[in-house]
C-alpha positions as CSV (number, residue, x, y, z in Angstrom):
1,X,88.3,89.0,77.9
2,X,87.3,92.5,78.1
3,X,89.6,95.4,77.8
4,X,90.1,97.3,80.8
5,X,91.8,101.0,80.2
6,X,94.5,101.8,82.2
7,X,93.9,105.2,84.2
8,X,96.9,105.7,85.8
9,X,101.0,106.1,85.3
10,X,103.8,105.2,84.9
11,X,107.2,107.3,85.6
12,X,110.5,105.4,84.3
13,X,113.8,107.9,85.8
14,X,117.7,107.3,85.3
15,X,118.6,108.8,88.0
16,X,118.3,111.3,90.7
17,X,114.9,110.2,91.7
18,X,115.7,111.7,95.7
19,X,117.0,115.1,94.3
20,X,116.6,118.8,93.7
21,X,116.3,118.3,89.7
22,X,113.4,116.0,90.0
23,X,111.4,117.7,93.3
24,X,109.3,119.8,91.1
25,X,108.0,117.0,88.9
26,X,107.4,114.9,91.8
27,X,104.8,117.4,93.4
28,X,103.2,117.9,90.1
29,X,102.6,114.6,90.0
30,X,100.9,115.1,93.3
31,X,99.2,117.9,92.0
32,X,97.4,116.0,89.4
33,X,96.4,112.8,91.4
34,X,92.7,112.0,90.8
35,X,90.7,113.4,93.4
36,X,89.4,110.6,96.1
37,X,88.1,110.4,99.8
38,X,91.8,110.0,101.3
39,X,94.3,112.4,101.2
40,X,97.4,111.4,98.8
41,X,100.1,109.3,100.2
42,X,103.1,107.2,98.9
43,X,104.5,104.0,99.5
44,X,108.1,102.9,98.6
45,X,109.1,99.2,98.6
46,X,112.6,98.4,99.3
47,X,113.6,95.0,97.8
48,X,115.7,96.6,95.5
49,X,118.6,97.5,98.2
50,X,117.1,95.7,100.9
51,X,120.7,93.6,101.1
52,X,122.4,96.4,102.0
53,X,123.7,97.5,105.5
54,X,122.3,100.8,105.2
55,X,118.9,99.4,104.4
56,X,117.3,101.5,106.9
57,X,118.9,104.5,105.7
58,X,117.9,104.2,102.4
59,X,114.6,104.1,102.8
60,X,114.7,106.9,105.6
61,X,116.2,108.9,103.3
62,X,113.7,108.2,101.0
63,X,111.2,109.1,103.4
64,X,112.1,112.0,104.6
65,X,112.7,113.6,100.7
66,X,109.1,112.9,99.9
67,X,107.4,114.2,102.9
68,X,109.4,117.5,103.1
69,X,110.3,118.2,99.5
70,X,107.3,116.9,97.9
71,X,104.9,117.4,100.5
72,X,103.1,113.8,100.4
73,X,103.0,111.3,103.5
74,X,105.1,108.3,102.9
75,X,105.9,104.8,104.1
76,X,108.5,102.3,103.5
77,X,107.8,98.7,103.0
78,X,109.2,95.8,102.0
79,X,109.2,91.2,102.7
80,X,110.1,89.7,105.2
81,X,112.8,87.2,104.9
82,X,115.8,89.0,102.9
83,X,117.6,86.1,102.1
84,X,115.1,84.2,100.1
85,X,114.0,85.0,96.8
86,X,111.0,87.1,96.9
87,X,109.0,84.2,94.8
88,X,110.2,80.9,97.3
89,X,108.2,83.0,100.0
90,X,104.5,82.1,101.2
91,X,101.3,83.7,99.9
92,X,101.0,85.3,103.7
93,X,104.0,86.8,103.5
94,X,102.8,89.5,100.8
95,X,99.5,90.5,102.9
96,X,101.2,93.6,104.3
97,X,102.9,94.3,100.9
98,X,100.1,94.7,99.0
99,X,98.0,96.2,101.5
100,X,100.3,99.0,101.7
101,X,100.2,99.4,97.8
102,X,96.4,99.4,97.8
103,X,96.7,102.1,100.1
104,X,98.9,104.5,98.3
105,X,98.3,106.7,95.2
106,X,101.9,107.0,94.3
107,X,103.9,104.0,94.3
108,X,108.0,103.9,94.4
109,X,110.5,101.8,92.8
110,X,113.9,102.8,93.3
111,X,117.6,102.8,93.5
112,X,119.4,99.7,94.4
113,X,120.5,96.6,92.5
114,X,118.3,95.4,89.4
115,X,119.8,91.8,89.8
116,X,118.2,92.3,93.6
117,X,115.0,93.7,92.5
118,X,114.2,91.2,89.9
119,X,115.4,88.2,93.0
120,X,112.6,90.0,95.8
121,X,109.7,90.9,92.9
122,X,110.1,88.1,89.9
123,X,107.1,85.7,90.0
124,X,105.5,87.2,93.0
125,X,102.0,88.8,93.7
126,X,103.8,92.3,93.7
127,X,104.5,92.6,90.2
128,X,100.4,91.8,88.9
129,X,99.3,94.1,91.9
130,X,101.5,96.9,90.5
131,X,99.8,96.9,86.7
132,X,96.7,96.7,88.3
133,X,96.8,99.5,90.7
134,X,97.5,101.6,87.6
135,X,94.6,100.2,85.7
136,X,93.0,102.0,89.1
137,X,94.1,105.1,88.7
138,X,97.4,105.6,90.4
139,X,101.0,106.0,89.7
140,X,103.9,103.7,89.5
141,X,107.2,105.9,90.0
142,X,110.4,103.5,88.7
143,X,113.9,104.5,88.9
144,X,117.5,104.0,88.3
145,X,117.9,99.8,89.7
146,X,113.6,99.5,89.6
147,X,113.2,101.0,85.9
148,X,115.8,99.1,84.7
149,X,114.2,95.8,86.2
150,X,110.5,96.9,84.5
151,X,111.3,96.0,81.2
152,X,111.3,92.7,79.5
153,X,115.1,92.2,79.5
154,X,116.9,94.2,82.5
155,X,121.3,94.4,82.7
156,X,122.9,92.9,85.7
157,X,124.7,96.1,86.1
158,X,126.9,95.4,88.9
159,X,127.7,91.9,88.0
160,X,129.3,93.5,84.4
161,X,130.7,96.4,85.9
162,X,132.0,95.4,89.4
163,X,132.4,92.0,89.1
164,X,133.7,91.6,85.4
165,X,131.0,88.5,84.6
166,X,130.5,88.3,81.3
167,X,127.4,90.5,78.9
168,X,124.2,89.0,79.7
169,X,120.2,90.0,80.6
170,X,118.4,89.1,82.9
171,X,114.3,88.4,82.3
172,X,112.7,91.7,83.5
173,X,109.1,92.4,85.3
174,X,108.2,93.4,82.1
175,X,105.9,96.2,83.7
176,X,105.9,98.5,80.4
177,X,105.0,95.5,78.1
178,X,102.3,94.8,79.8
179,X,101.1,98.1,80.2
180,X,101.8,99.2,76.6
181,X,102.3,95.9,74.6
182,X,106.1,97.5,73.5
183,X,109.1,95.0,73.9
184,X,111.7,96.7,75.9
185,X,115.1,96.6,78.0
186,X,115.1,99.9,79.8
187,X,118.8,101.3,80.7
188,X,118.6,104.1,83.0
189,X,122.3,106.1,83.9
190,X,121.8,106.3,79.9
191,X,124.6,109.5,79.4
192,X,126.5,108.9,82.6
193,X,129.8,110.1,82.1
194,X,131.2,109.1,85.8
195,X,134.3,107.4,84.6
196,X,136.2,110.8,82.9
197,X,138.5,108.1,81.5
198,X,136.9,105.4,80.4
199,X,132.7,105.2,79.1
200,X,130.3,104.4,81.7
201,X,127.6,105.9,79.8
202,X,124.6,102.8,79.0
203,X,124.1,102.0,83.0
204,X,127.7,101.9,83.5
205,X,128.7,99.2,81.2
206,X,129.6,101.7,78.3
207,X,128.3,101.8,74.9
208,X,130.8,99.1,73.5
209,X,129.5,96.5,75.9
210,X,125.7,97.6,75.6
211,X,126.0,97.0,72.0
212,X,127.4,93.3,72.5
213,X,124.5,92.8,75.0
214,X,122.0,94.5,72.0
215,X,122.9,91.5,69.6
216,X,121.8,89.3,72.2
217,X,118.2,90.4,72.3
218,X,115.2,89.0,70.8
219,X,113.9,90.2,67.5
220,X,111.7,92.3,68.2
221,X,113.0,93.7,71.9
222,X,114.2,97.9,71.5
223,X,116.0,99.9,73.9
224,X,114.8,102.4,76.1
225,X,117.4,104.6,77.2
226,X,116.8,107.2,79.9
227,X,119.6,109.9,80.4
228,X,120.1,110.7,84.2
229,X,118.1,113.6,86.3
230,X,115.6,112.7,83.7
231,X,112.1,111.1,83.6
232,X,109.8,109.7,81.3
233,X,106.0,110.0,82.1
234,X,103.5,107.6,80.1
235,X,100.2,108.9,81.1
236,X,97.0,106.5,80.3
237,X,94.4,108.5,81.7
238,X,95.3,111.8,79.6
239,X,96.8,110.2,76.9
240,X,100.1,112.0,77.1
241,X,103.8,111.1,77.1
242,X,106.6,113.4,78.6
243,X,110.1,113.6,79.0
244,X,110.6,115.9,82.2
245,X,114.2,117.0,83.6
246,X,117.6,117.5,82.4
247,X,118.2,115.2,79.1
248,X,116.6,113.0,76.9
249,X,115.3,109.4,76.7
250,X,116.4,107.5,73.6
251,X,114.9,104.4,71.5
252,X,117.3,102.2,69.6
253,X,116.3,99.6,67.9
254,X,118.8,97.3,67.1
255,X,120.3,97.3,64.0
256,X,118.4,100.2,62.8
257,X,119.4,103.2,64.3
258,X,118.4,105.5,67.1
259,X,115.6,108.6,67.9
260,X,116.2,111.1,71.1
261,X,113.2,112.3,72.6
262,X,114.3,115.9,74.8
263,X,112.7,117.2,77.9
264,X,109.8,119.0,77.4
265,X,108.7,117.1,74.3
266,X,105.1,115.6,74.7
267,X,103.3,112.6,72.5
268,X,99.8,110.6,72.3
269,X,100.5,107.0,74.3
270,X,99.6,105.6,70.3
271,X,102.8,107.7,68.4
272,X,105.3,106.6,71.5
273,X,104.4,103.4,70.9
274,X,104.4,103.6,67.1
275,X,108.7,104.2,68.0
276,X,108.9,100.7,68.5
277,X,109.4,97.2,66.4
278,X,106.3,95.8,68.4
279,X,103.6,98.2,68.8
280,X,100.2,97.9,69.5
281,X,97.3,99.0,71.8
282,X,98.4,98.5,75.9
283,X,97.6,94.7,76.8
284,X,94.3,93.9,78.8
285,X,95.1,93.4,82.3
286,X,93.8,90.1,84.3
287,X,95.5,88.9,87.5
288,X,98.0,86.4,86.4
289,X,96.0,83.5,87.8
290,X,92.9,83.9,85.4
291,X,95.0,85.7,82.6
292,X,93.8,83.4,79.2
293,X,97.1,81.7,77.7
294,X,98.7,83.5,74.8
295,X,101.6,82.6,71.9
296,X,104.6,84.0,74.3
297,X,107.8,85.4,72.6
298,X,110.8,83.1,72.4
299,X,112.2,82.9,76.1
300,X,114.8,84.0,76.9
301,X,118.3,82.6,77.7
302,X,117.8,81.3,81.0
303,X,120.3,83.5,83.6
304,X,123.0,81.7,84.8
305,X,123.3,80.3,88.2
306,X,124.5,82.4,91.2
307,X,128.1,80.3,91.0
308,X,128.2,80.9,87.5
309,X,128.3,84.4,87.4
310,X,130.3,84.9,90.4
311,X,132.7,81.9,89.0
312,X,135.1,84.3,86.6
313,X,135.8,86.7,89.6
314,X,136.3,84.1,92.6
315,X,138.7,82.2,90.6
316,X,140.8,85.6,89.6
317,X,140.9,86.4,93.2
318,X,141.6,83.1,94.3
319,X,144.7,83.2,92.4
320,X,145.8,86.3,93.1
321,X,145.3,85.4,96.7
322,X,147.4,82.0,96.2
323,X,150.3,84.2,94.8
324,X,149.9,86.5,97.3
325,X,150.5,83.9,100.0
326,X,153.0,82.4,98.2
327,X,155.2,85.5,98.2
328,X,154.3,85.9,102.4
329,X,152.5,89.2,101.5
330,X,149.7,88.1,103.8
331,X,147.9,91.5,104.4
332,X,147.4,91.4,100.5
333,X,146.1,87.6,100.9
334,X,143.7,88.6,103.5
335,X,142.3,91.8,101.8
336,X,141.3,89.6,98.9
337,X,139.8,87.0,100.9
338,X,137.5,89.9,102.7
339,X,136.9,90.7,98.8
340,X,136.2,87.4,98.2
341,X,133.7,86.8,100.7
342,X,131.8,90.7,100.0
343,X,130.7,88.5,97.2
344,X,128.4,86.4,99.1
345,X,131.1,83.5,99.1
346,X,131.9,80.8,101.7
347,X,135.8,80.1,101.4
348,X,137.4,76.8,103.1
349,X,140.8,76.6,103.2
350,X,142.1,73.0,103.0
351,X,145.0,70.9,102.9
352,X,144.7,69.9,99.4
353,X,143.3,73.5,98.0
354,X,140.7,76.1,98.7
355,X,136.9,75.0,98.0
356,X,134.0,78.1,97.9
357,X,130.6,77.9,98.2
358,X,127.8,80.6,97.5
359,X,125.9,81.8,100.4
360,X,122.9,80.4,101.0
């Protein structure tokens, strides 16, 4: 197998991906595209919040930021189907998908769930087309939901912090271990400091709880943490890695300790990766279907099942509901039944109990 160079990007950014703070790194990014026939465009792919009501509005928001703050034409794009994991759909369904990222220069992952990223892309023709439209030259932007999906193990952010389900990863894309043959989970939101009262620094979840997910990792697996309005730039093609915006990024590896890395600061691809428990030279890209087989890492864990994790929190409710009832404060016992089924749950009320189901 020969080794194929990677010419493009990669751009992993906790946050604030759509605003002022990171507009000017956006259009130098632009500004350095590799000069080719067709004028520069982008494309943004929605599956990350493609469940949500305001689907559209995301990703005309999205829009509208790129072409008038960053000067680039853009498109939105996403698969058909919403409903359906992303790898139960047929080949034919990818064909405008990909076409659209063959198209574009500058590629866009973005805000949303990482849970609902890793459901649309996992084990679908997206995630090999994405490394190898780098290896062509262009750039792969990831942020906030998307970057923390693109590492090997990603945190079901809102399941933890919303819905109280217990510590536990996800498998990732693994996009930056393939590209650079590190082992990472990638927390973006890294210093977030939303919660005045109580820590949701760590994506939310808050340092205590990161650190019981941390114990949970492989051997091997480090963590890539990427404070918000901040972005970290891994450029093949010149060789250089960049922290750009307001804060830092931060590696800890488990067990041993921590290392900052501050905006401005700039390294060879080879001394980033030298950072990290599992370094080596960026992985030879082949499409997954003639890739040679390899000695794989231990698997992981494998997640639980949809039921399972929403299991703790419907139970909760439905108690609280039952009491509720009980004590003929019905508007209560409604309001947690809307609650209940916000959660993608199917409630039955029957003589004998209540039974729920997960949506289909």
């Amino acid at each position: 197998m020969s080794e194929r160079v990677a010419q493009g990007r990669i751009v992993l950014i906790g946050s604030g991906e759509i605003g002022p703070s990171m507009a000017p790194m956006h259009r130098a990014l632009v500004a350095s595209l590799p000069a080719r026939s067709t004028p520069p465009s982008l494309v943004a792919l929605d599956g990350s919040y493609d469940f949500q009501t305001n689907r559209a509005e995301m990703g005309e928001k999205i829009a509208v930021f790129f072409r008038s703050k960053v000067g680039i034409p853009t498109t939105v794009v996403g698969l058909p189907e919403t409903e359906r994991p992303g790898a139960d759909l047929a080949p034919t369904a990818f064909s405008a998908t990909l076409a659209a990222l063959d198209a574009a220069n500058i590629l866009f992952l973005g805000p949303g769930s990482p849970s609902r990223a890793l459901y649309r892309w996992a084990g679908t023709p997206i995630v090999d087309r994405l490394v190898s439209r780098i290896h062509a030259g262009a750039t792969l932007i990831t942020s906030s939901a998307a970057a923390a999906a693109s590492g090997e193990s990603a945190i079901p952010v809102y399941e933890i912090y919303k819905a109280g389900l217990p510590a536990h990863w996800l498998t990732g894309l693994n996009l930056v271990g393939t590209l650079l043959g590190v082992r990472v989970a990638i927390v973006p939101h890294w210093n977030n400091a939303e919660g005045a009262t109580h820590d949701t620094s760590r994506c939310f979840i808050g340092d205590v709880k990161l650190r019981e997910l941390e114990r949970a990792l492989p051997t091997g697996v480090a963590v890539l943490g990427i404070d918000e309005h901040t972005a970290l730039s891994i450029d093949f093609a010149t060789d250089v890695v960049a922290v750009h915006g307001k804060g830092a990024v931060t590696i800890r590896i488990p067990g041993a300790g921590e290392t900052a890395i501050h905006s401005g600061a700039t390294e060879s691809v080879s001394a980033f990766t030298a950072r990290f428990p599992t370094s080596g030279a960026p992985r030879a890209y082949e499409p997954a279907a003639a890739a040679a087989p390899s000695v794989s890492a231990p698997p992981l864990p494998a997640a639980p099942s949809p039921r399972d994790l929403l299991a703790p929190a419907v139970e909760r409710l439905l108690t609280l509901r039952a009491a509720a009832r009980a004590e003929k404060r019905f508007s209560d016992a409604d309001a947690i039944r809307d609650a209940i089924v916000a959660l993608g749950v199917e409630l039955s009320d029957q003589a004998d109990g209540v039974t729920w189901s997960v949506r289909a």
